[in-house]
Phi, psi and omega in degrees: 000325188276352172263331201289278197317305179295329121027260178310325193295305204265321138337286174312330183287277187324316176306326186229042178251353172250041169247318184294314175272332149226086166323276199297321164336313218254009167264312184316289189322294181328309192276352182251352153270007169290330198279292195333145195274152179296340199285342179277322187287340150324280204315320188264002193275296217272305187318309178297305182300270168002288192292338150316283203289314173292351151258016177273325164351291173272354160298322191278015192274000000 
């Protein structure tokens, strides 16, 4: 469980660490995924998630 939490902890870091250094960037960014269909942010969602599980993969090699 305590590998779970640190996990997430460092998840969390990451998720908000281009919210803390550009703000004003990370507004652009928001709004131009507002604009976006939904079926391309899945694509990049599913993409992202891949690319997750193959470096926990190869971490765990």
């Amino acid at each position: 469980m305590s590998f779970f939490l640190c996990v997430v902890g460092m998840v969390m870091i990451v998720e908000g660490l281009p919210y803390f250094a550009f703000p004003e960037k990370m507004k652009f960014v928001v709004e131009k995924m507002l604009e976006m269909p939904d079926g391309s942010l899945r694509k990049f969602g599913f993409s992202l998630m891949l690319c997750g599980l193959l470096l926990i993969y190869m971490g765990k090699r």
